[in-house]
C-alpha positions in Angstrom: 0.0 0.0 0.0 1.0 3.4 -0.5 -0.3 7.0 0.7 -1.0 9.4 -2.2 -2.5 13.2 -2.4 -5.8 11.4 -3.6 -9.4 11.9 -2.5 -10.0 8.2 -2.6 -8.9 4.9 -2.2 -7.3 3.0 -5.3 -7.5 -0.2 -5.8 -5.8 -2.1 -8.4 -5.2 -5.9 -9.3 -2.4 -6.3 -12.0 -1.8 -8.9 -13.9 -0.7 -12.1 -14.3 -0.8 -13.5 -10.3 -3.4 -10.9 -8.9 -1.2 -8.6 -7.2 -3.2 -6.0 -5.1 -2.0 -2.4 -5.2 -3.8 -0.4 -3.2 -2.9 3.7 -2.6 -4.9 5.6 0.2 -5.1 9.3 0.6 -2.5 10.5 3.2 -4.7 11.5 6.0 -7.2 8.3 5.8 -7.2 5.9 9.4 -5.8 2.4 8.6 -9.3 0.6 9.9 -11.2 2.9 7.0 -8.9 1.5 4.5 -9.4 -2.3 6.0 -13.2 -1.7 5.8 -12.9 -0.8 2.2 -10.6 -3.4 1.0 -12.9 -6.0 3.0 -16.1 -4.7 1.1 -13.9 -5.2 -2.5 -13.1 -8.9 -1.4 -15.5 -10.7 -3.7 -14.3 -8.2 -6.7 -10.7 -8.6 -6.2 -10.5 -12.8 -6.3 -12.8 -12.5 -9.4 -10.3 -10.2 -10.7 -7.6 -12.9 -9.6 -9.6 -16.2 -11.3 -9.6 -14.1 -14.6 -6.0 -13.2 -14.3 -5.7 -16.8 -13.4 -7.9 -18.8 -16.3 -6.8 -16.1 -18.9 -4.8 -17.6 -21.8 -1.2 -16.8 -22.7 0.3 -16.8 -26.0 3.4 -19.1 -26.5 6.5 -17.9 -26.1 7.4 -16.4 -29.7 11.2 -17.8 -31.0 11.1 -15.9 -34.6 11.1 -19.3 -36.7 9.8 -20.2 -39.7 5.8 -20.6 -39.8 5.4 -19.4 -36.4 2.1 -17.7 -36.0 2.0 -14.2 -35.1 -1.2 -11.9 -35.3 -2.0 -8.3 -37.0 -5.5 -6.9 -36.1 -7.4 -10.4 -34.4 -5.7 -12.0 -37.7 -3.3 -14.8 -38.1 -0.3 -14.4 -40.4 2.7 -16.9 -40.5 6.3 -16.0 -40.2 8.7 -15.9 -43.1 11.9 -14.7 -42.3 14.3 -13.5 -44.9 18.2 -12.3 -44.9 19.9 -9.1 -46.6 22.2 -6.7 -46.5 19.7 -4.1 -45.8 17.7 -2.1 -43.2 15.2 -4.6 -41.8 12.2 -4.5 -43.1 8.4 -6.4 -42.2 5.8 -6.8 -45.2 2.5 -8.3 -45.3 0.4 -10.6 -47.4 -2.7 -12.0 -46.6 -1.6 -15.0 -44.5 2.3 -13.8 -44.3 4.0 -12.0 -42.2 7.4 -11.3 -43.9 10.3 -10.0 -42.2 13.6 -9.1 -43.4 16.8 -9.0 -40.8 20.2 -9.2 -41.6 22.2 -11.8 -41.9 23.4 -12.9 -37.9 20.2 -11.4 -36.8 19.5 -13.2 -33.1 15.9 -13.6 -32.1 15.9 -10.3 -30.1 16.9 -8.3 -32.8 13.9 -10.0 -35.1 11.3 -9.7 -31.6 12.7 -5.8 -32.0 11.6 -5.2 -35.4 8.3 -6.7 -35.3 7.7 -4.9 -31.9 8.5 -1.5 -33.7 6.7 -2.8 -36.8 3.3 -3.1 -34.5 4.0 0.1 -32.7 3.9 1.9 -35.8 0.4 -0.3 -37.0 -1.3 1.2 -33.5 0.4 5.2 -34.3 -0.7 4.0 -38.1 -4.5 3.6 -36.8 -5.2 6.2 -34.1 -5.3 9.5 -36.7 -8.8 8.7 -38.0 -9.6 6.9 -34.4 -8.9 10.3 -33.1 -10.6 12.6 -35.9 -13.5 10.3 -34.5 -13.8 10.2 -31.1 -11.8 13.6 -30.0 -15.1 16.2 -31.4 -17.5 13.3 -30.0 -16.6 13.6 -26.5 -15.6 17.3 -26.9 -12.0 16.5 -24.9 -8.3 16.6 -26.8 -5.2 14.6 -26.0 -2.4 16.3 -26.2 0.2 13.3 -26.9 -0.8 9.9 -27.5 2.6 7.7 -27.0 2.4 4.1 -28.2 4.9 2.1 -25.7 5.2 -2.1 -24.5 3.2 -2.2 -21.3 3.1 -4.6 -19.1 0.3 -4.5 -16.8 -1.9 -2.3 -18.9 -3.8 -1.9 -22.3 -3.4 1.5 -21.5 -3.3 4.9 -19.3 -4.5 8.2 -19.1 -3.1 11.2 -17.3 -5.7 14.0 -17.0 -3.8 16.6 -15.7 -1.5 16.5 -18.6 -4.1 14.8 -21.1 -1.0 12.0 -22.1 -2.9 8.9 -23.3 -0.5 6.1 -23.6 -1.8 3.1 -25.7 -0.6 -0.7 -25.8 2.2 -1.6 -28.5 0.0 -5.3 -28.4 -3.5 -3.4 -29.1 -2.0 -4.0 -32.5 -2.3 -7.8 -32.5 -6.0 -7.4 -31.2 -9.3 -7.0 -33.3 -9.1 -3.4 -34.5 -12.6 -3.0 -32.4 -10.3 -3.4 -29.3 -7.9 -0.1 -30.1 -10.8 2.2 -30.4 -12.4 0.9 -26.7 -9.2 1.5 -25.1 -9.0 4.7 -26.8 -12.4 5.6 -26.0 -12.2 4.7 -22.6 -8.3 6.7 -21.6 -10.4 9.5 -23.6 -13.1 9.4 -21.3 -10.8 9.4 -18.3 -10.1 13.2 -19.8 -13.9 14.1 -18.6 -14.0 11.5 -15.4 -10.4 11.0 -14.2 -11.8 7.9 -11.6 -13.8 4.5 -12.6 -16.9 6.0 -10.8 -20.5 5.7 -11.7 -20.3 8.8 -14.2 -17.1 7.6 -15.8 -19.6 4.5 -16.4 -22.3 6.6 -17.6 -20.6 8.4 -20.1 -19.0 5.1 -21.6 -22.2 3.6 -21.9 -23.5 7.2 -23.8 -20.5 6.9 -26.1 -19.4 3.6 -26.9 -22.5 1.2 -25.5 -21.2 -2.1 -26.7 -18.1 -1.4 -24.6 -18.8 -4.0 -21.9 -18.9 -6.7 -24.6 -15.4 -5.1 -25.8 -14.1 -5.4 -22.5 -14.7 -9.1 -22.7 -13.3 -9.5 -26.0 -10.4 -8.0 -25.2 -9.9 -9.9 -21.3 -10.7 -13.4 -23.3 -7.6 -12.9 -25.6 -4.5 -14.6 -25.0 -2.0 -12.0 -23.5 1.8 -11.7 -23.9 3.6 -14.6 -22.3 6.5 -13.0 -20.7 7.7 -12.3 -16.9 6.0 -9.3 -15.5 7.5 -6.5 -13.2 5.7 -4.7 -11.0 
């Protein structure tokens, strides 16, 4: 637990054990906090059986007709080497990249890590155009970064939305209710009942997005908290 200039508790459950993180405004008594985190009980171990039960995708060793996945859609790997920058193409059930000769499997796992990053900064133009005069709010830097624990994050103060490098491996759906819902967080900073108001004004299917999205098979790596 930490203490935090906040208003309220914040309670978090990050992925993949179920670690709780909880951070309580400075002043609050410790048996108001206890009281609180005794009344989330039943929401935090169903948070823990999802993180539990949800699948994970294999680890990825950059071989030959290994599956890897553009927008919800499979594509297998062909790997090619020249004397050249590196480069990743596309075909409808290819996904060609081009390393030089030597290249380890980090260097290939870097190039098709930048490759999606620049699919999700590729996307979020019209995504943007979209949603920003919708809601009547404006990010003012939307960074695409690996993150761990997160699809993605919003600071208000600053209105930095940071998206998912992996939202690019996802159904296309699944960017825009992540973007919708840091965008939101722009008009409603917290989870409360009128954050949930306005995402069910906006974007109404987003419940069903959520799902989607928690059903997918997440990154299969060691997580750091």
């Amino acid at each position: 637990m930490t203490r935090k200039p906040v208003k309220h508790v914040h309670l978090s459950v990050l992925p993949p054990a179920g670690k709780v993180r909880v951070a309580a405004p400075q002043g609050m008594p410790l048996d108001t906090i206890r009281l609180f985190l005794v009344s989330k009980l039943g929401w935090i171990r169903s948070q823990q059986r999802k993180f539990q039960t949800q699948e994970r995708e294999t680890p990825r060793e950059f071989l030959g007709k290994e599956s890897h996945y553009l927008w919800g859609k499979r594509h297998l790997l062909e790997i090619t080497y020249a004397d050249a920058a590196p480069a990743v193409g596309l075909t409808p059930r290819k996904l060609m990249l081009q390393v030089r000769p030597g290249a380890d499997p980090q260097r290939c796992e870097e190039v098709i890590n930048g490759w999606y990053r620049q699919q999700v900064r590729d996307a979020l133009p019209a995504l943007l155009a979209k949603w920003e005069p919708l809601l009547q709010v404006r990010a003012n830097r939307v960074f695409v970064q690996r993150m761990k624990t997160k699809w993605g994050s919003c600071t208000p103060g600053s209105a930095y939305v940071r998206l998912n490098t992996d939202l690019a491996k996802k159904p296309p759906e699944c960017l825009e209710y992540i973007l919708v819902h840091e965008l939101v967080h722009l008009l409603e900073p917290t989870h409360n009942e009128r954050f949930v108001a306005l995402m069910d004004l906006y974007l109404p299917n987003w419940r069903h997005l959520k799902r989607q999205l928690n059903r997918l098979p997440v990154r299969h790596e060691t997580w750091d908290y």
